[in-house]
C-alpha positions as CSV (number, residue, x, y, z in Angstrom):
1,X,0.0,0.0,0.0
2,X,2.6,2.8,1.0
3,X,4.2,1.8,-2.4
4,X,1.0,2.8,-4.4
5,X,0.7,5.7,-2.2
6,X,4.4,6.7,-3.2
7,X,3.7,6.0,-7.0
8,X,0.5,7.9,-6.5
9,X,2.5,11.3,-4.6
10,X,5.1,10.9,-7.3
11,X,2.8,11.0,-10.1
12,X,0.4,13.8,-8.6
13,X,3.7,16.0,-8.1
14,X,4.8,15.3,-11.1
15,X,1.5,16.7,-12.7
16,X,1.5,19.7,-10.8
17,X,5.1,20.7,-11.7
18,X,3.7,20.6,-15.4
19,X,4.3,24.6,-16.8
20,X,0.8,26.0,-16.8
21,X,-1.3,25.1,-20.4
22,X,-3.4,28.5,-21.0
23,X,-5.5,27.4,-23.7
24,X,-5.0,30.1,-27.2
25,X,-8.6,29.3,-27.3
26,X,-9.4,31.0,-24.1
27,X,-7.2,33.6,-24.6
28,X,-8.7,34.3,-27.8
29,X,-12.2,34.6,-26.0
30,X,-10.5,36.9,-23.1
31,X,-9.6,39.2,-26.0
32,X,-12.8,38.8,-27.8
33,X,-14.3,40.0,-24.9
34,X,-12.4,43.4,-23.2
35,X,-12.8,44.0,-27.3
36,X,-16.9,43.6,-27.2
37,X,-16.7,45.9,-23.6
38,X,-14.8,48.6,-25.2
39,X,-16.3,49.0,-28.1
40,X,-20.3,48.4,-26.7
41,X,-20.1,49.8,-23.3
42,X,-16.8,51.5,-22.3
43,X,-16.6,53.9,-25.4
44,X,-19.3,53.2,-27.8
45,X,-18.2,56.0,-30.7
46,X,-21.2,54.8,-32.3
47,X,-23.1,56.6,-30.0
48,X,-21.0,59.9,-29.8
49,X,-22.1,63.0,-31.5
50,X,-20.1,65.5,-33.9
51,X,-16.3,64.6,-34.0
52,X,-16.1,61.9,-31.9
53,X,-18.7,59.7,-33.9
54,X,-17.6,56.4,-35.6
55,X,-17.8,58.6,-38.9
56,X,-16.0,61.6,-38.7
57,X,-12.3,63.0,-39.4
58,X,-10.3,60.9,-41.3
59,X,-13.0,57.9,-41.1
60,X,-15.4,60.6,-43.1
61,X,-12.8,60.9,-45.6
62,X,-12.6,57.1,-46.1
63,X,-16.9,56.8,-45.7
64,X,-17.0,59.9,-48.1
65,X,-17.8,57.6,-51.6
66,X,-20.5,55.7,-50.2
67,X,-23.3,57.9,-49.6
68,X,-21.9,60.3,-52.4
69,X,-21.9,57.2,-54.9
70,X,-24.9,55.6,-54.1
71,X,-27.4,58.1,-51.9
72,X,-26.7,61.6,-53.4
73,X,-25.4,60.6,-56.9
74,X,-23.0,63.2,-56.7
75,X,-18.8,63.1,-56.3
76,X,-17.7,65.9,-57.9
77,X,-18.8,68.7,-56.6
78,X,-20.5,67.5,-53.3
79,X,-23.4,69.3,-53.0
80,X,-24.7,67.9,-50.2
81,X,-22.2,67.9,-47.9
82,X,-22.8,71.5,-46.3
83,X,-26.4,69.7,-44.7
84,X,-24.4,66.8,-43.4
85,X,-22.0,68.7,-42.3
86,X,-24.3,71.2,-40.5
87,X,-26.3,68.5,-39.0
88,X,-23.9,66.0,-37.8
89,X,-20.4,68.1,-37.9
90,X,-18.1,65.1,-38.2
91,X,-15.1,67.6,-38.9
92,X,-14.1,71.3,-39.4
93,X,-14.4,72.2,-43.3
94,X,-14.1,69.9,-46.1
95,X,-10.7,68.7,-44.8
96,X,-11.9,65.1,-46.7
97,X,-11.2,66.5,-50.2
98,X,-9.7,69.2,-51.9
99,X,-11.3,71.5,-54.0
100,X,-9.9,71.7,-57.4
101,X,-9.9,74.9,-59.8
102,X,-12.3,73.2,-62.0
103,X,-15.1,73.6,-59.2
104,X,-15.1,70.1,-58.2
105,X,-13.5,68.5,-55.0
106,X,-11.0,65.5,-55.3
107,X,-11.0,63.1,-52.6
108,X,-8.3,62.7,-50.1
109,X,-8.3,59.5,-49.8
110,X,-7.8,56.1,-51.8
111,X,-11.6,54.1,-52.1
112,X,-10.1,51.0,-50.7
113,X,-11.7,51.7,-47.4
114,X,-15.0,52.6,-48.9
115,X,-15.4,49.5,-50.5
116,X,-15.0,47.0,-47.2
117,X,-17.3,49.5,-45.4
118,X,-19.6,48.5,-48.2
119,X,-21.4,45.4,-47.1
120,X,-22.1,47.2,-43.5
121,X,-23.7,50.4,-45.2
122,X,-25.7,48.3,-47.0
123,X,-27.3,46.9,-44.2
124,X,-27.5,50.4,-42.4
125,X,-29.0,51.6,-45.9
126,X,-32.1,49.4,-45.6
127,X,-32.7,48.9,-42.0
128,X,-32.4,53.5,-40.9
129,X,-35.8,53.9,-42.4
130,X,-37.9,51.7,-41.0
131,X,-35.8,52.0,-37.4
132,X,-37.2,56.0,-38.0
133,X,-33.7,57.5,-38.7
134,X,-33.3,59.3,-41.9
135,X,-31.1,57.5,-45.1
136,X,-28.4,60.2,-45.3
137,X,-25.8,58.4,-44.6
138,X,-24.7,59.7,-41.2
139,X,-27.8,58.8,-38.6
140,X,-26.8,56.1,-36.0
141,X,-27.7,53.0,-38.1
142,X,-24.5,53.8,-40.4
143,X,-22.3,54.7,-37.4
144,X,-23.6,51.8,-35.3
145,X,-23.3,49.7,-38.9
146,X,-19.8,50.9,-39.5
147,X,-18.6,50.5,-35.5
148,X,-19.7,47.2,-35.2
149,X,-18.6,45.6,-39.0
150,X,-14.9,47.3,-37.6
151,X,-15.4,45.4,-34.3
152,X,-16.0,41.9,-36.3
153,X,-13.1,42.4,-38.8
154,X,-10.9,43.3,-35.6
155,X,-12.2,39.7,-34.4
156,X,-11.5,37.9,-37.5
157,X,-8.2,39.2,-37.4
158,X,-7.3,38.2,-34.2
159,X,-8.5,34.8,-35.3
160,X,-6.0,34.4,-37.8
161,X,-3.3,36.3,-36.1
162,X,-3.5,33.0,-33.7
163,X,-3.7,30.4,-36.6
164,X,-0.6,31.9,-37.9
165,X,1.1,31.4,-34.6
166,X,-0.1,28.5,-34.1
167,X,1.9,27.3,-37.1
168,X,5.0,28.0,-35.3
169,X,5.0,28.1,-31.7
170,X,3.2,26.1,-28.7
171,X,-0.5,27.0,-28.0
172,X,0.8,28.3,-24.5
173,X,3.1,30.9,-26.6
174,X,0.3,32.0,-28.7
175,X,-2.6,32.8,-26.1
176,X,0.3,34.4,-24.2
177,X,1.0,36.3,-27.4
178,X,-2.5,37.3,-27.8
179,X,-3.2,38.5,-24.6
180,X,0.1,40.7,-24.2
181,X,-1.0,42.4,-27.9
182,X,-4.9,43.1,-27.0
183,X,-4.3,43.7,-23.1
184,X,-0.6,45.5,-23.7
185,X,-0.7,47.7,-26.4
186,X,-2.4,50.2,-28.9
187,X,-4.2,47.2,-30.4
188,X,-6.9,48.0,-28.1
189,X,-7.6,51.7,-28.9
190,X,-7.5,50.6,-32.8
191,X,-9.2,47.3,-32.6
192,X,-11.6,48.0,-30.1
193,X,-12.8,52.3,-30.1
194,X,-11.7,53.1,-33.4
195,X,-11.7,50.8,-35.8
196,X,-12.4,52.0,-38.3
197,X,-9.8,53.7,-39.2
198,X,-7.3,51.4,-41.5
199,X,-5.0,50.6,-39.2
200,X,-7.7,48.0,-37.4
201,X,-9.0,46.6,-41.3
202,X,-4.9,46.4,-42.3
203,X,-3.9,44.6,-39.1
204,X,-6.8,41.7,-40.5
205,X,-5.7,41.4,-44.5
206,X,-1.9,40.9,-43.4
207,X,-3.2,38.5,-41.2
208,X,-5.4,36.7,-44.1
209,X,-2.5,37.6,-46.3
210,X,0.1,36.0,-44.4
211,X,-1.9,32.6,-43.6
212,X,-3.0,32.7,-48.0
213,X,0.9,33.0,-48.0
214,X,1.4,30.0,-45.9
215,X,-1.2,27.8,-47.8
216,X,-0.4,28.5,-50.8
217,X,3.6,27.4,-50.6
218,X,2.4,24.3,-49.0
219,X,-0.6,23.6,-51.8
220,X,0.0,26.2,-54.9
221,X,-3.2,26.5,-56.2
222,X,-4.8,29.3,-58.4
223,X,-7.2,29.7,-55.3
224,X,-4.6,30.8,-52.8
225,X,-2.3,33.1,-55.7
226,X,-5.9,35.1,-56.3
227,X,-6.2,35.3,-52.6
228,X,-2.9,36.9,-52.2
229,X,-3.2,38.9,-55.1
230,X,-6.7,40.0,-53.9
231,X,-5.6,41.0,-50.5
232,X,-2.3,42.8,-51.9
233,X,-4.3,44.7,-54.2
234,X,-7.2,45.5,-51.4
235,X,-4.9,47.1,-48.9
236,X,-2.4,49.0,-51.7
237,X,-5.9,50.8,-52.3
238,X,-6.8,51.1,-48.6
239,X,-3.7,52.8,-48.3
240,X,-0.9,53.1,-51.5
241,X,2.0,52.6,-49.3
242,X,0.8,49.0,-47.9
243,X,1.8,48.1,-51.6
244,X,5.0,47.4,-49.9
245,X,2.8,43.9,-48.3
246,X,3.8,42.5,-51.5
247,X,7.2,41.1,-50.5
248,X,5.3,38.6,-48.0
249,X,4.4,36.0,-50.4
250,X,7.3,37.1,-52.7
251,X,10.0,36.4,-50.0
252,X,8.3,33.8,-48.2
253,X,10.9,31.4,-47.0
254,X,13.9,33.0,-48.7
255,X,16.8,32.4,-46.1
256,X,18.2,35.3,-45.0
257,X,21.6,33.8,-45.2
258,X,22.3,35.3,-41.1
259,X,23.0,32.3,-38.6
């Protein structure tokens, strides 16, 4: 008997002297979560008024083709801007475009942006009118639209910042990884109150860039190169100088020749 018992204390110490497994799983969910607080109940911008809305500043500028495009039909010489800007001031002046000698105004920004806010103003499109806000554009369905499609990119890019990790380290390392980037650094501000400025939506393709990278040297298909090309080309027009993503999948693997 007091052998089993030893056998028993050796094995039970030898279990508890195990290094601590925090599941990347969990971790992910912790992060998931002080995200969700932040953005819905600590500072919900979707909910703030003039310049500290979801849409205003530089997020205006980026927002700008969307209801110009596709409510007021008009991107040249922005007509309907001096209302909006009157009613919901989501920044001094025009300081989203310049206005050329022709008359017109020539946006600031690359449409990159514009086009993944697309799916989100959509929905805000068809649900403000029958929730009994106005279709301009601006009214809390397309801030609350635009806040919370940021939040779920921020989420999916999270997601695939730990299936990249996972390809190279323990899943200890990568939930400790996660937690030290959402709890220790700027990742929160951008991920989690103002996302929707690029640097939240950028964070997410390099992600999805850098796992298509990994796939497709493993399995070259035509499906992961038009992936890869699709995610180059979608951040160069988010922002021109992200062109410089392309030397991910171009150098993938190339030894860098330092021991």
């Amino acid at each position: 008997m007091s052998t089993h018992f030893a056998t028993f204390a050796s094995k039970s110490t030898y279990r508890n002297m195990q290094p601590f497994k925090f599941s990347s799983i969990l971790a992910f969910w912790i992060c998931a979560g002080l995200l969700l607080s932040a953005s819905l109940f600590y500072y919900p911008k979707w909910k703030q008024p003039q310049t500290e809305a979801t849409i205003s500043w530089d997020v205006s500028g980026y927002y700008l083709y969307l209801p110009g495009a596709l409510i007021y039909k008009d991107l040249k010489q922005l007509k309907w801007w001096g209302a909006i800007e009157e009613k919901y001031q989501p920044g001094p002046g025009m300081g989203q475009a310049f206005h050329h000698s022709s008359g017109n105004w020539v946006m600031k920004y690359p449409m990159g942006q514009a086009l993944q806010f697309l799916p989100w103003f959509a929905v805000a499109h068809i649900l403000a009118e029958p929730l009994g806000y106005p279709a301009d554009g601006f009214s809390r369905p397309y801030q609350a639209a635009i806040s919370w499609g940021s939040l779920l990119i921020a989420l999916l890019g999270l997601w695939f910042l730990r299936k990249v990790l996972k390809e190279y380290f323990s899943d200890n390392v990568v939930a400790i990884v996660l937690i030290c980037l959402v709890f220790g650094s700027n990742y929160l501000e951008y991920a989690g109150i103002t996302g929707a400025m690029t640097h939240n939506w950028l964070f997410t393709l390099y992600t999805l860039l850098i796992f298509s990278t990994i796939q497709f040297y493993r399995r070259p298909t035509f499906g992961w190169a038009a992936a890869i090309g699709l995610l180059v080309g979608w951040a160069t027009i988010t922002r021109p100088t992200e062109i410089i993503v392309a030397i991910i999948p171009l150098f993938w693997g190339v030894n860098s020749g330092i021991p």
